[in-house]
C-alpha positions in Angstrom: -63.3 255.3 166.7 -60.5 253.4 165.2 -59.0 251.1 167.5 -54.8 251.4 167.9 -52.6 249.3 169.9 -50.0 251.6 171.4 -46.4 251.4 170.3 -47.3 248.0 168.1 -44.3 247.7 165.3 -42.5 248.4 168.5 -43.6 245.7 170.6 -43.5 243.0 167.8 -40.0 243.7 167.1 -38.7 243.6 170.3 -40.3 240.4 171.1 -38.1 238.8 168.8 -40.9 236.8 167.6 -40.1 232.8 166.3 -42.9 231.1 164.6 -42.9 227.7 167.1 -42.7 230.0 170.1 -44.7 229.9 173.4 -46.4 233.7 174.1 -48.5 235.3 176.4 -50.4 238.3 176.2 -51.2 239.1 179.5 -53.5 242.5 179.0 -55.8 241.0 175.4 -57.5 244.0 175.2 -59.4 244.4 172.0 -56.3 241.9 171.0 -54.2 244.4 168.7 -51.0 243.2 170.2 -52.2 239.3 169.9 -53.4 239.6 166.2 -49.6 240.1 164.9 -48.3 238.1 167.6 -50.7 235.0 165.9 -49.6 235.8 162.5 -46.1 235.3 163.4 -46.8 231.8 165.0 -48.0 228.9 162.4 -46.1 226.3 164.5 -46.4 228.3 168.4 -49.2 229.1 171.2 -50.3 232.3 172.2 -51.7 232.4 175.6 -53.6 235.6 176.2 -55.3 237.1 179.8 -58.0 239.6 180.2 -60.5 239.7 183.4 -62.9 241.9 181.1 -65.4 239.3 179.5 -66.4 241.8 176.9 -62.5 241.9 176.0 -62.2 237.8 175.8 -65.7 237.6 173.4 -64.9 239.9 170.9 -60.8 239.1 170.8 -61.9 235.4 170.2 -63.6 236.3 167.2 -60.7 238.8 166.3 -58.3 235.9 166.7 -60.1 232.8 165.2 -60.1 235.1 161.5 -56.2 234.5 161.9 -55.4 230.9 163.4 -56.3 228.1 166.4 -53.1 228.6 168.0 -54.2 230.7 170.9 -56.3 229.7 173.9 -58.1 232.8 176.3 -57.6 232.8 179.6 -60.4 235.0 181.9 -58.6 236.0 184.6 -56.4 238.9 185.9 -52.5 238.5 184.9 -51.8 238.3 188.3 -52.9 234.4 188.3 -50.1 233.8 185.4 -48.2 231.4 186.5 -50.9 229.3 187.8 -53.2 229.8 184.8 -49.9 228.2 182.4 -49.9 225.1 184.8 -53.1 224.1 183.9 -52.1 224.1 180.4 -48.5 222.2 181.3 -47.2 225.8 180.6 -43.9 226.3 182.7 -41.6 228.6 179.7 -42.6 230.8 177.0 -40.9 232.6 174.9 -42.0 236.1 175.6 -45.0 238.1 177.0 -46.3 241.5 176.8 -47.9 243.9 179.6 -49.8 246.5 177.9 -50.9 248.3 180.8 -53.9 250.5 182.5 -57.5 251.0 181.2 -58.5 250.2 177.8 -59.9 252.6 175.3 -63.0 250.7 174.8 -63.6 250.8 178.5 -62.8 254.6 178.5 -65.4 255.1 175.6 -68.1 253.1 177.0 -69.6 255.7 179.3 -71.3 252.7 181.6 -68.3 251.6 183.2 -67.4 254.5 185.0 -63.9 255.0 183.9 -64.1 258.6 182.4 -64.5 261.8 184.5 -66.2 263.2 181.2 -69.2 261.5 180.8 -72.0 260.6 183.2 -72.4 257.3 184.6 -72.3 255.1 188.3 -69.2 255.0 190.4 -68.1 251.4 189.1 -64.4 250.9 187.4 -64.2 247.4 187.5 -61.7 245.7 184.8 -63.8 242.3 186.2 -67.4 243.0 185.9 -67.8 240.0 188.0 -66.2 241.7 191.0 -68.3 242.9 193.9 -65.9 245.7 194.4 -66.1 249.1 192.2 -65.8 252.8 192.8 -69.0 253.0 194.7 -67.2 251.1 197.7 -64.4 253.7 197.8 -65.9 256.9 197.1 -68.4 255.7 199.7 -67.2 253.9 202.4 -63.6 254.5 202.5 -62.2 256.8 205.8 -61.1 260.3 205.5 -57.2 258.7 206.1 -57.7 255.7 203.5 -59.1 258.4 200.8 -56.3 260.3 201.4 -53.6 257.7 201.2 -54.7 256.5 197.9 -55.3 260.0 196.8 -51.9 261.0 197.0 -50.0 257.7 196.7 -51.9 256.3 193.3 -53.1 260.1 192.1 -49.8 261.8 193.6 -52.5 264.8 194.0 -50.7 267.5 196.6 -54.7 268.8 197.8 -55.8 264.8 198.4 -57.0 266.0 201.9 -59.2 269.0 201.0 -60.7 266.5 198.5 -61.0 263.5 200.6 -62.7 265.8 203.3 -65.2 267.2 200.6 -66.2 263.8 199.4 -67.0 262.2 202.9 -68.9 266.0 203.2 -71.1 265.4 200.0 -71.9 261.4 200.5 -73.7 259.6 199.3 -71.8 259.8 196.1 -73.4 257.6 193.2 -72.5 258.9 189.7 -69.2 259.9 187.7 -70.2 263.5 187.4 -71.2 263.8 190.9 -67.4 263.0 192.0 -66.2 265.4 189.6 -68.3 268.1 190.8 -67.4 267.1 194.7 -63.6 267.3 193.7 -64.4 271.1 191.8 -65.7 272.4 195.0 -62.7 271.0 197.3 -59.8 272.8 194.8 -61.9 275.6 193.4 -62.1 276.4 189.6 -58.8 278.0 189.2 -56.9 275.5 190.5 -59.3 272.7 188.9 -58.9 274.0 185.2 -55.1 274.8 185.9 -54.2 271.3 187.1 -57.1 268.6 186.3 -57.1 266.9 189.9 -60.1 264.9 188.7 -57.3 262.8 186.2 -55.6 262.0 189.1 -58.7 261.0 191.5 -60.3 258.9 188.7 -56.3 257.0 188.2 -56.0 256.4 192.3 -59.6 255.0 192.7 -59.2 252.6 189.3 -55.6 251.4 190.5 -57.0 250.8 194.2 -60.8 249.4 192.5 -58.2 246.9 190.7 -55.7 246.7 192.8 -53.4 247.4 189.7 -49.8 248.4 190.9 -49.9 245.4 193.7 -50.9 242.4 190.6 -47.9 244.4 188.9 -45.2 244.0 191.4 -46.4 240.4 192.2 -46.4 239.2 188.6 -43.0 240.5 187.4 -40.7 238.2 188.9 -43.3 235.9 187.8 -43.2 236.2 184.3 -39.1 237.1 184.2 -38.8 233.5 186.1 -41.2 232.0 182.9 -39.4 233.1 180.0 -37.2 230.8 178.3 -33.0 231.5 177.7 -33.5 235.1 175.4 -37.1 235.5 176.0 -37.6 238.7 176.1 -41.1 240.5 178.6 -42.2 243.8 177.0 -44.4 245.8 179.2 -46.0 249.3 178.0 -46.6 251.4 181.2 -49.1 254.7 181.4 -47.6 256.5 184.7 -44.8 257.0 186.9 -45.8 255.0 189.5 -46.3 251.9 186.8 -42.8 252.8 185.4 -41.0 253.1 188.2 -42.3 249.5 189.3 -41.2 248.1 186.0 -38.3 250.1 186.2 -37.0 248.3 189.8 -37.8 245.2 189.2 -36.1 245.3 186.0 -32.9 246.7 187.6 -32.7 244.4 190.4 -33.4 241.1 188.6 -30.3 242.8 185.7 -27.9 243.6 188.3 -25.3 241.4 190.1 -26.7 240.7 193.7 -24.9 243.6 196.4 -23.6 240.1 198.6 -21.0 238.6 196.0 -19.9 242.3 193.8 -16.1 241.9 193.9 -15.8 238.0 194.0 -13.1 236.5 191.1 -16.1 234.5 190.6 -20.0 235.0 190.7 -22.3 232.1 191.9 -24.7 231.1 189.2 -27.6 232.1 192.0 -26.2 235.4 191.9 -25.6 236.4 189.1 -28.0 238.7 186.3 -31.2 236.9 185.0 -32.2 239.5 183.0 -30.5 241.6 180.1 -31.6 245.1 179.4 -32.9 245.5 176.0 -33.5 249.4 176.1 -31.7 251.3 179.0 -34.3 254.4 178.5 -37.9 253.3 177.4 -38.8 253.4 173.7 -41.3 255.8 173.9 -44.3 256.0 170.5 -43.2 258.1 167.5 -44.1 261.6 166.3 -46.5 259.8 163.8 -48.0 257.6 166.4 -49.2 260.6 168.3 -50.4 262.3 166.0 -52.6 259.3 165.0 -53.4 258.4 169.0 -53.1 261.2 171.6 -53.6 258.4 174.0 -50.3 256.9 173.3 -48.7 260.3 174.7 -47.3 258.8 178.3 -47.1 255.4 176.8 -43.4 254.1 177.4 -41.9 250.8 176.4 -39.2 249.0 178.9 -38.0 245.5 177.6 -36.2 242.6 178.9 -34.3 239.7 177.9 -33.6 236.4 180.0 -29.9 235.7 180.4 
């Protein structure tokens, strides 16, 4: 399967790219995004995260076909700020967030993202983490199941289904989840609504703790960019959106204490400059060549 970065052209050109800039990709991937990032930096760094060793090893020898001028960082984004000190990295000139699972950990069956194909209860984005699907599925109470269920899935039957799944343990396999989630709804209501989509989404956001590392490294990154560096992240839900969304918003509007003064304290006033009010979302030609890009949507910032 051909590999495409969602809304590419898209994110390259609002990054406003310069070619001695400092950038970070904070989600490498299979390093689409990174590749034309490189291309546009002879004299510049690119800085790029993934937790996923499989995604570091082959983007390295993706990358090095292009130029030296990136260095890969194995860790989650969520240890940004931190990671740049090491390199004496305290301003760049833009970063990216393309967000979620990967295709290549959707297609490869063993890691337990996809509700279609058989495989153990795992989910990790860091292989080297103790912590996978298994734990949840498993161990987690009726009231915890529930709360992620319908939080991180927004699934309105999360109970019946939580109750079914501490019913049918031990769960070990992909399949055997689905099947346990079937027999909660029913088959009408299963085929009508696809609950598994959003059990498999609440357990991998809770298995990586994905929407708290979001909110955390936000401000983070928004605080790292340089005077009109811009932070483009690509979000795959609501509930990633609407975190972008916020953060966004408040760190772009004049702070509720001082509205009305003759004159703004620096402290208070806007960091951030909305590039896009609405999200640029991928064109008609874009889906049609990657139905995975469908609930992609791009939100962009610029530092004041």
């Amino acid at each position: 399967m051909k590999h495409y970065s969602v809304l590419l052209n898209e994110v390259i050109d609002n990054l406003n790219i310069k070619e001695d800039g400092i950038y970070v990709d904070a989600t490498l991937g299979l390093g689409g995004h990174s590749s034309e990032i490189l291309k546009k930096i002879p004299k510049g760094h690119l800085y790029c995260f993934d937790e996923d060793i499989n995604a570091i090893n082959y983007s390295n020898e993706r990358l090095s076909k292009i130029s030296n001028n990136f260095t890969l960082i194995k860790s989650n984004f969520v240890n940004l700020k931190e990671e740049l000190e090491k390199f004496n990295i305290t301003k760049i000139d833009g970063i990216i967030f393309d967000l979620g699972v990967s295709s290549p950990q959707i297609d490869d069956a063993s890691r337990g993202f996809s509700f279609m194909k058989d495989a153990p209860l795992d989910m990790r984005m860091d292989l080297s983490s103790s912590f996978s699907a298994y734990n949840v599925v498993n161990e987690y109470s009726y009231e915890e199941l529930c709360n992620i269920f319908f939080l991180y899935g927004e699934e309105k039957l999360s109970k019946v289904i939580a109750k079914k799944i501490i019913n049918n343990r031990p769960i070990d396999t992909t399949l055997e989840l689905v099947n346990s989630i079937k027999e909660a709804v029913g088959s009408k209501y299963f085929n009508l609504n696809h609950p598994e989509r959003k059990i498999f989404q609440a357990i991998r956001i809770e298995v990586n703790s994905e929407l708290k590392v979001l909110e955390s490294v936000l401000p983070d990154a928004i605080n790292l960019l340089n005077k009109n560096g811009r932070i483009t992240v690509i979000t795959f839900h609501s509930l990633e959106d609407r975190i972008v969304k916020n953060i966004f918003k408040k760190y772009s509007e004049i702070n509720e204490l001082v509205k009305g003064l003759p004159v703004i304290p620096d402290e208070y006033k806007p960091v951030l400059k909305l590039v896009n009010k609405k999200p640029i979302l991928p064109t008609s030609l874009e889906l049609e060549q990657n139905s995975r890009s469908k609930s992609a949507k791009l939100r962009v910032g610029e530092k004041l």
